[in-house]
VEXDREN-2710 file (C-alpha; in Angstrom, 1 decimal):
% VEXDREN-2710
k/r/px/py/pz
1/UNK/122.1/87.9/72.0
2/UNK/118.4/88.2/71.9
3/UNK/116.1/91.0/72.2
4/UNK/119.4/93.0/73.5
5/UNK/119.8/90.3/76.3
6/UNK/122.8/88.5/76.8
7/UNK/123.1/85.2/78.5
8/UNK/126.6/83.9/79.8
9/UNK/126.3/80.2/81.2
10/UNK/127.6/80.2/84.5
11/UNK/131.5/78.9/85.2
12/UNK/131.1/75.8/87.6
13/UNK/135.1/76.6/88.2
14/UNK/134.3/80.1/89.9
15/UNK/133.1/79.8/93.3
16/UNK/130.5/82.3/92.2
17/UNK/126.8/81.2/90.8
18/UNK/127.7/77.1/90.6
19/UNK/126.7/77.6/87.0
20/UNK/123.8/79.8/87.5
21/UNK/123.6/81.4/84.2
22/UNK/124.6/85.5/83.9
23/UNK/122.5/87.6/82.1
24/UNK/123.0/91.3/80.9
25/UNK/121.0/94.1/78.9
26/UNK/122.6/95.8/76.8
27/UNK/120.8/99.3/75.5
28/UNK/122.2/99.6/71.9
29/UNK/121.0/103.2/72.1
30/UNK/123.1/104.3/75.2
31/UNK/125.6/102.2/75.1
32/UNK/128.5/104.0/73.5
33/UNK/130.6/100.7/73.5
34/UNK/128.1/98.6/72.1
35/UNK/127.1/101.1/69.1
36/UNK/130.6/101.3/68.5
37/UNK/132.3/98.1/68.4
38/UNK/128.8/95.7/68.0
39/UNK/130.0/94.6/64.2
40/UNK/133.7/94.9/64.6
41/UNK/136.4/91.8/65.3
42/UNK/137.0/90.9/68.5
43/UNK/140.5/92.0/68.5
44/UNK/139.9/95.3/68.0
45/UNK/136.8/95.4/70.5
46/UNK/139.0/94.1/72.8
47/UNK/141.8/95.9/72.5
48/UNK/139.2/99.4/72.9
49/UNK/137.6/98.0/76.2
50/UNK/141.4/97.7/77.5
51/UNK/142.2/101.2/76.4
52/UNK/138.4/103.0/77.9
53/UNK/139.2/100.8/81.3
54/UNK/142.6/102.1/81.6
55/UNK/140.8/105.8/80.9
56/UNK/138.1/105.3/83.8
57/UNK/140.4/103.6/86.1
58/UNK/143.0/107.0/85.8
59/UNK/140.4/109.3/86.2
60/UNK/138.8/107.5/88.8
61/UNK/142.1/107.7/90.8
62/UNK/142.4/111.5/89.9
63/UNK/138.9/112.4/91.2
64/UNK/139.8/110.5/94.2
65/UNK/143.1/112.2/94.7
66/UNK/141.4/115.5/94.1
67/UNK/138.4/114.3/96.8
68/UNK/141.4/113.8/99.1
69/UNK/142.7/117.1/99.0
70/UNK/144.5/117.6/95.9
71/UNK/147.7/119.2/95.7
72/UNK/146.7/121.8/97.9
73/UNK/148.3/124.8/95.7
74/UNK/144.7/126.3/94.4
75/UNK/142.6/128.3/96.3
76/UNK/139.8/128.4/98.7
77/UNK/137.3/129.1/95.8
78/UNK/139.1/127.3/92.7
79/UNK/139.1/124.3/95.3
80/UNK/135.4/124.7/96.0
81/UNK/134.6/124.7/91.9
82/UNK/137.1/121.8/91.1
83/UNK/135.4/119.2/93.6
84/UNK/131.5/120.2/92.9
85/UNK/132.7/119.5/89.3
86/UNK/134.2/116.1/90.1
87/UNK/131.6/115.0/92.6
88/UNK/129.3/116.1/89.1
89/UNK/131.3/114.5/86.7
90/UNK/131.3/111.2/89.6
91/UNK/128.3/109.3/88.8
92/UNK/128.4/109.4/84.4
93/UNK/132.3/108.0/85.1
94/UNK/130.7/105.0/87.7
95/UNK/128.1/104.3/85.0
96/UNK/130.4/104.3/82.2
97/UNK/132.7/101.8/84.4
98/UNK/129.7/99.5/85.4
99/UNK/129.0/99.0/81.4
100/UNK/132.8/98.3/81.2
101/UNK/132.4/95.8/83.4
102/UNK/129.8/94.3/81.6
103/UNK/131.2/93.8/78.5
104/UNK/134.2/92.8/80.2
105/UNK/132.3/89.7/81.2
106/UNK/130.8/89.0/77.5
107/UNK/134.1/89.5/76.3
108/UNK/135.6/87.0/78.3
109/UNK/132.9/84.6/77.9
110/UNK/133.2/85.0/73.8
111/UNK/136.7/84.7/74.0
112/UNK/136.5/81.3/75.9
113/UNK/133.8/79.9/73.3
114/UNK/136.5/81.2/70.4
115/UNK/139.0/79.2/72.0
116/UNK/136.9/76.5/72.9
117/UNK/135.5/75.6/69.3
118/UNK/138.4/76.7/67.7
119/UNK/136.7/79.7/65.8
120/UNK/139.7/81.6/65.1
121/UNK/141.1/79.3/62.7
122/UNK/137.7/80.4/60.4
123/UNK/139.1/83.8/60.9
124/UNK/142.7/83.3/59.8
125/UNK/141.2/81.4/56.8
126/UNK/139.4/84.3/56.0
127/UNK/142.0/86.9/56.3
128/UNK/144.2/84.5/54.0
129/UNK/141.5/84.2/51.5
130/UNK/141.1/88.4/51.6
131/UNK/144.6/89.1/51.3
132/UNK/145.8/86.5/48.4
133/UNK/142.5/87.1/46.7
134/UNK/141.9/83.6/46.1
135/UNK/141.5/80.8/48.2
136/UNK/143.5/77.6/49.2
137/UNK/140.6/75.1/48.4
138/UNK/142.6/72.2/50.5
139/UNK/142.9/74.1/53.5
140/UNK/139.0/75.0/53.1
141/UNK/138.5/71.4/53.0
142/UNK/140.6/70.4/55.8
143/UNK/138.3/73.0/58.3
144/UNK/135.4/72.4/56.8
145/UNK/135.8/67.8/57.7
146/UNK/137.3/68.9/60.9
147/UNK/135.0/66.5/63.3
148/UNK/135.5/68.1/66.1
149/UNK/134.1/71.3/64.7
150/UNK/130.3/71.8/65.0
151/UNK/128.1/72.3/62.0
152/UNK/126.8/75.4/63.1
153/UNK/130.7/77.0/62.9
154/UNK/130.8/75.5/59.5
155/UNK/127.9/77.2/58.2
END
């Protein structure tokens, strides 16, 4: 993250971009996600992206089963006010799914470098540590002369 710019290396495996790096914008003052969940573990970021998509995606399917006629029990006029507020509400619900998207993909992509370098065993240490209030010395050890670990996760 630099200067609110993301950069995702491009995934040779996808058919997509041959490794043409992704980037993304992030605008920490109208991005409700990012404000909210910039400074918090990924588990729990995670696990609200999964809850606001599921949100979108149902009202997406609502406003398109109201845009295709609905139930067909209200009226001429109650009809007429429903959809001009849906077709209102529309483009603020396609926004907030684009940015969904978005960190969807820088989600993934810090997920895969976790699991790559093996940066959740410096989390589990951590929660250990916090919740014995005193740490294992030997275990620190043992991550910290892990070779296959870079010194930049050490630090």
């Amino acid at each position: 993250l630099k200067l609110n710019r993301v950069t995702i290396p491009g995934n040779k495996e996808e058919g997509m971009g041959k490794g043409k790096p992704k980037v993304f914008s992030l605008d920490s003052e109208s991005d409700q996600f990012w404000q909210n969940y910039a400074g918090k573990m990924i588990p729990e970021a995670v696990e609200a992206h999964s809850t606001q998509l599921q949100q979108v995606s149902t009202q997406v399917a609502r406003i398109k089963s109201e845009a295709g006629g609905g139930s067909g029990m209200e009226n001429g006029s109650n009809k007429t006010t429903s959809l001009l507020s849906t077709v209102q509400s529309l483009p603020a619900l396609l926004e907030k799914k684009t940015t969904l998207e978005t960190h969807l993909e820088i989600i993934k992509a810090t997920m895969s470098v976790i699991s790559e370098r093996e940066l959740y065993k410096f989390a589990e240490l951590e929660e250990s540590i916090i919740s014995s209030n005193h740490g294992d010395k030997s275990k620190v050890l043992e991550l910290l002369q892990n070779p296959g670990m870079v010194l930049e996760d050490k630090i």
